[in-house]
C-alpha positions in Angstrom: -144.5 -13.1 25.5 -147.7 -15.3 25.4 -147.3 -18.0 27.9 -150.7 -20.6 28.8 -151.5 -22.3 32.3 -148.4 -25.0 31.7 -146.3 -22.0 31.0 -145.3 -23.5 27.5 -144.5 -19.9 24.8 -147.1 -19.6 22.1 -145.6 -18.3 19.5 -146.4 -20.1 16.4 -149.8 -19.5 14.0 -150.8 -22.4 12.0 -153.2 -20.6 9.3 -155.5 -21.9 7.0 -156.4 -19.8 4.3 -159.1 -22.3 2.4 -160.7 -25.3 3.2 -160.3 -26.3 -1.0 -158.0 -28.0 -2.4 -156.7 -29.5 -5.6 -156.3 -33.2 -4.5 -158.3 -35.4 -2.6 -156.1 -37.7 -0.5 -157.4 -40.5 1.3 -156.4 -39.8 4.6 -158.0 -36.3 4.5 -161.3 -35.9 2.9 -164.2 -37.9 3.2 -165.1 -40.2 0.9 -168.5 -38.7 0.0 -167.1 -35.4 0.0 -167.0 -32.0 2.0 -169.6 -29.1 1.9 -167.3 -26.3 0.8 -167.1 -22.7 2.5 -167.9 -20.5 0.2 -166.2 -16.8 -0.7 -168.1 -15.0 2.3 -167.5 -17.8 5.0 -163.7 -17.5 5.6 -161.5 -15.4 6.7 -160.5 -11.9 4.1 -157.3 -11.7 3.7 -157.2 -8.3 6.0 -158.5 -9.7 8.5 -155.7 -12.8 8.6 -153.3 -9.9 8.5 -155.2 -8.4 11.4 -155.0 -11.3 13.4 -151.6 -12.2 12.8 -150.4 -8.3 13.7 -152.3 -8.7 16.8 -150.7 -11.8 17.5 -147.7 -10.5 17.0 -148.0 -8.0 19.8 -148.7 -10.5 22.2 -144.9 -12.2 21.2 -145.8 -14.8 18.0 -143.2 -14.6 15.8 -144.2 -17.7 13.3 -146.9 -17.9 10.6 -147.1 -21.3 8.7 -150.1 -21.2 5.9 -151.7 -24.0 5.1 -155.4 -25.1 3.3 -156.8 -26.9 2.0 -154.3 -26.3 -0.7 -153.0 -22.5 -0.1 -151.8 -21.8 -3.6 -155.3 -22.1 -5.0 -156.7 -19.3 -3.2 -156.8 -16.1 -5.7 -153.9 -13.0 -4.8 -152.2 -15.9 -2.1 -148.8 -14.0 -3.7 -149.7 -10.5 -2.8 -151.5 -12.0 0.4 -147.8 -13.6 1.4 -146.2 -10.0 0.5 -148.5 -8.4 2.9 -147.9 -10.4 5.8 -143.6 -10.3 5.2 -144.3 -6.5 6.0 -145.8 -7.4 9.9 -142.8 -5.9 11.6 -142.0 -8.5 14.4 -142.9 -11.4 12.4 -139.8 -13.4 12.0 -140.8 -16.5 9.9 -143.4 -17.3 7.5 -143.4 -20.8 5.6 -146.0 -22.8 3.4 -147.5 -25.8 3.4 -148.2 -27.3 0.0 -149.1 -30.4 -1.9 -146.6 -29.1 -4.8 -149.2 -29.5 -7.2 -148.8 -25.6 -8.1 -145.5 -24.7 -7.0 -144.1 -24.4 -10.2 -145.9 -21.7 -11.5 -145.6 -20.0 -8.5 -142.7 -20.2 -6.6 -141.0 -17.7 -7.6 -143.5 -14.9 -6.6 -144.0 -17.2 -3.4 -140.1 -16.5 -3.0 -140.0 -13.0 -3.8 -142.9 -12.3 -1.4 -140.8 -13.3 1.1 -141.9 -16.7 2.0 -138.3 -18.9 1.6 -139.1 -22.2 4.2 -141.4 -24.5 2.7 -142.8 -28.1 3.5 -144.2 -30.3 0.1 -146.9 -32.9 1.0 -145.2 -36.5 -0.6 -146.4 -39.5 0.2 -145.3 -41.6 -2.7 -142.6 -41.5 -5.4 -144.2 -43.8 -7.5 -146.7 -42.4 -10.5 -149.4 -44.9 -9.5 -149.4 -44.9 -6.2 -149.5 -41.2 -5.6 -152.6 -40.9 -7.9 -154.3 -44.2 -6.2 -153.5 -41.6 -2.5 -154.3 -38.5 -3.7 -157.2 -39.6 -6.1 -155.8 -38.4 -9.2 -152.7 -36.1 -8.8 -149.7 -36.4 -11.1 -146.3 -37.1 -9.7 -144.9 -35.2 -12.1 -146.1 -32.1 -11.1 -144.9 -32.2 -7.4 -141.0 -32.9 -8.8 -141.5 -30.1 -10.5 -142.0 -28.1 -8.4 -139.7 -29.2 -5.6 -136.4 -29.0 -8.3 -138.1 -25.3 -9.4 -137.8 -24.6 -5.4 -134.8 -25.8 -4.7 -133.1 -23.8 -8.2 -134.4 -20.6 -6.9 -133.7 -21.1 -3.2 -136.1 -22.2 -0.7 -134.6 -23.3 2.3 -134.9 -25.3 4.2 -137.0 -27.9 1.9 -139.3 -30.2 3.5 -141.1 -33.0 1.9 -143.8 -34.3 4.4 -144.7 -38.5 4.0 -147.8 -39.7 6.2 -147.2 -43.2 6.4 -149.8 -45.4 5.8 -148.9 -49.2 6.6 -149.8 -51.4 3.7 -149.7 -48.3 1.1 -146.4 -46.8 1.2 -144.5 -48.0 4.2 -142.4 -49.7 1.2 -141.1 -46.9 0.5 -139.2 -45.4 3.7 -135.6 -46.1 1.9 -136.2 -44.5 -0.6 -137.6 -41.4 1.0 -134.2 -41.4 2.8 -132.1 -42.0 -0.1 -133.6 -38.7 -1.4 -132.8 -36.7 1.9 -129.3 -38.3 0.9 -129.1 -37.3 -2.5 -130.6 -34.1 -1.7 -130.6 -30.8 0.3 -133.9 -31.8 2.0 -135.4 -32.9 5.4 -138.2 -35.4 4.6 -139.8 -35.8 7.7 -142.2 -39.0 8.5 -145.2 -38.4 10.0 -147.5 -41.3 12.0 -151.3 -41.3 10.9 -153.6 -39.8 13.1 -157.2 -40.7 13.8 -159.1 -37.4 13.1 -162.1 -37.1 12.7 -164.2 -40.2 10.5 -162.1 -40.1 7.9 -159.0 -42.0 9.2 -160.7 -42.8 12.7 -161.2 -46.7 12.0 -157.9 -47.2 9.9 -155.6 -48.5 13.3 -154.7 -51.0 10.8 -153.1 -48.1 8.7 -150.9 -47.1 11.4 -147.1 -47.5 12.0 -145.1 -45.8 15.2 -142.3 -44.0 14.0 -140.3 -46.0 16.2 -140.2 -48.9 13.9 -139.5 -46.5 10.7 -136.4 -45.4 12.5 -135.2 -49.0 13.3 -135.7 -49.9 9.8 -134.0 -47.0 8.4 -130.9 -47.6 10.6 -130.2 -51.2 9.7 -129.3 -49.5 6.0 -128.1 -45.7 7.2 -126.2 -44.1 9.7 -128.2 -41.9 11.4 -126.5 -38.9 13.9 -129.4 -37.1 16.0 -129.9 -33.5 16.2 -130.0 -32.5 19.3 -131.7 -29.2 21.1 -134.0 -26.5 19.0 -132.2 -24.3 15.8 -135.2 -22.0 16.3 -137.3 -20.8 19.6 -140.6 -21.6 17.0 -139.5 -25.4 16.2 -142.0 -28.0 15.8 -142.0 -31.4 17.1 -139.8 -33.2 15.1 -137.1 -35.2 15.7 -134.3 -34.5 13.4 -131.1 -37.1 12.4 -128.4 -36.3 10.0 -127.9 -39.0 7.0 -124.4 -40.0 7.5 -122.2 -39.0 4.5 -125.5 -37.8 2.9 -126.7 -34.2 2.2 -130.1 -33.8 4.1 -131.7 -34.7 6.7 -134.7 -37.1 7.8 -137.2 -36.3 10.8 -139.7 -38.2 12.6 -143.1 -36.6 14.0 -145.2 -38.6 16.5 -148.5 -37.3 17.8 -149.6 -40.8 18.5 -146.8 -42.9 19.6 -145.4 -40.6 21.5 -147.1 -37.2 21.6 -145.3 -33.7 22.0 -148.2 -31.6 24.0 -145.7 -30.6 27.1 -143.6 -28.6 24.5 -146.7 -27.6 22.1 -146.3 -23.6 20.9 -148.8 -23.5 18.6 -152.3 -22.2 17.6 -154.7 -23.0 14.7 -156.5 -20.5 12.7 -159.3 -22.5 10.8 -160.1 -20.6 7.1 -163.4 -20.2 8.9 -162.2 -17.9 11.9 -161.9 -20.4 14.5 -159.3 -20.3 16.9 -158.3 -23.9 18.2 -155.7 -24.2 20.9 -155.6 -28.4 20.3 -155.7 -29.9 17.3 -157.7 -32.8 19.2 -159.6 -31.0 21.1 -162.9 -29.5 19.3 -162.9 -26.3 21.7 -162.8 -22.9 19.5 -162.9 -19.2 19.9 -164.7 -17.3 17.0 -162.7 -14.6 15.4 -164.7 -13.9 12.4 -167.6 -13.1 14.0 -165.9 -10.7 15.8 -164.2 -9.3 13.1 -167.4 -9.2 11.0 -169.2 -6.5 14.2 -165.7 -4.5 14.1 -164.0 -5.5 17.0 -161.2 -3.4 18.6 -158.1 -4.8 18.8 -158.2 -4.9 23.1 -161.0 -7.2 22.1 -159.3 -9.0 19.4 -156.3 -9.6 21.6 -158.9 -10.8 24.6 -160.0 -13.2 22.5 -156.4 -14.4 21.1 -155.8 -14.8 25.0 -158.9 -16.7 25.6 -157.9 -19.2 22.8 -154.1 -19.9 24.5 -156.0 -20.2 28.0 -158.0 -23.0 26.2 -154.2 -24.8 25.5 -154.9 -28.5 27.4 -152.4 -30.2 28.8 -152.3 -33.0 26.6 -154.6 -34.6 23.9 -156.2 -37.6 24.7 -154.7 -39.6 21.7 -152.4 -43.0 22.5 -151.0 -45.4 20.7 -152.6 -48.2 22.3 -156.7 -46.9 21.7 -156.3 -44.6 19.0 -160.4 -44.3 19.2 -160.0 -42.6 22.7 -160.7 -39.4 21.2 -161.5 -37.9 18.1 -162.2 -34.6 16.5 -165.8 -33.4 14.8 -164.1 -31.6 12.5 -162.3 -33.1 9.6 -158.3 -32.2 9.2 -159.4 -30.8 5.4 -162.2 -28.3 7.5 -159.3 -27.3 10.5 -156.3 -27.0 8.1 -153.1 -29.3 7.8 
């Protein structure tokens, strides 16, 4: 069991396979545009395996993989298939805009990758384009009905709120966690980086989506973890509905003393903070041929990194801010 210098477990792998992606949303990218990694600047596939295995050893027992947009990296099926045979990893989900999930959920599902989060931040045609800069709705509900026929569980649509964009569309978020098997989960905006840095204006506290959610539902709070791996969320029960709604609040009221997590960048980089631009260099090891007491050093070195809280508050969001852009870390 990995434990850092607050003795909080680690044992939960954000990875990010690619730095592309098939949208642009406004929150995310620049807007003049990222300089792409190309083919021989992130991580091979083998060597994600290898990291994760390691990993493993050392008592993590969640992968999530994200991008960029994961499902547009070539063989992400067989990639998925390969990691579901790590004995001792227990849980591997996906993080995807939707945009491809159709075509590919069911090899996504017979890989062995059945929890999945869909990025969602509007239900309306226009809207979603205007965020995303040019993605069709329809293809994200097409793919979350195509997930839930075949199985995926649990289902989790993901809605940054952006005041003044969609914020006028909480309700009916909720009413489709009510109508629907699903936890949509709403997420504050963070400052990272210069994309969103000087957007305060942008920002809601989930604190005032929740009191504007209960004046039309009852809500019935779920208390205490399901899973040792968890996230942050906080999770409520739609009264007489069928899923659920959670609220995630790294500015208003951040989560660090129960963080478990580490970030693999699709570069190599190991970041123990999300806000904090400190990072231990895997590839490069990798690249010389590393053995794994080295590999598993450097793992160690990364959750020894682990502060004990970012430096992010509600009240000067421009305290801190990262170099790197949340497209170039990974969502």
């Amino acid at each position: 069991m990995a434990r850092d210098h607050y003795n909080r477990e680690i044992n939960y792998l954000r990875v990010s396979i690619t730095d592309r992606c098939n949208l642009r949303c406004v929150y995310c990218r620049p807007k003049e545009g990222i300089s792409l990694k190309g083919h021989d600047d992130i991580l091979r596939y083998e060597d994600i395996i290898r990291v994760v295995s390691t990993s493993v050893k050392m008592g993590l027992i969640k992968v999530r993989l994200t991008g960029g947009e994961p499902l547009i990296r070539r063989d992400f099926v067989d990639f998925a298939a390969g990691l579901n045979r790590i004995e001792g990893l227990q849980d591997i989900s996906l993080t995807t805009n939707g945009i491809l999930l159709e075509k590919y959920a069911r090899g996504i599902y017979d890989a062995g990758i059945h929890r999945i989060n869909i990025s969602l931040d509007s239900m309306n045609p226009q809207k979603y384009s205007q965020i995303t800069k040019g993605g069709k709705l329809d293809d994200v509900l097409r793919g979350i009905s195509c997930a839930d026929r075949i199985g995926f569980s649990p289902i989790k649509i993901n809605v940054v709120v952006i005041k003044g964009v969609n914020d006028d569309e909480i309700l009916d978020f909720v009413q489709l966690a009510a109508q629907n098997p699903f936890q949509v989960r709403f997420i504050e905006i963070m400052p990272i980086s210069e994309v969103n840095v000087h957007q305060p204006e942008e920002y809601l506290p989930t604190d005032q989506l929740q009191e504007e959610i209960s004046r039309h539902f009852t809500l019935e709070a779920i208390n205490g973890k399901r899973n040792i791996s968890d996230g942050p969320a906080r999770i409520f029960k739609i009264q007489g509905g069928l899923g659920e709604i959670g609220f995630i609040n790294p500015v208003s009221n951040h989560f660090c003393a129960t963080c478990n997590r580490l970030r693999l960048t699709a570069d190599g980089k190991l970041r123990a903070c999300l806000l904090k631009d400190e990072e231990i260099d895997l590839k490069e090891a990798l690249a010389r041929g590393c053995d794994d007491t080295e590999l598993e050093h450097l793992i160690r070195s990364a959750i020894d990194l682990k502060p004990a809280h970012h430096d992010l508050n509600c009240t000067d969001r421009h305290l801190k801010k990262c170099h790197r852009d949340m497209s170039d870390i990974g969502g």
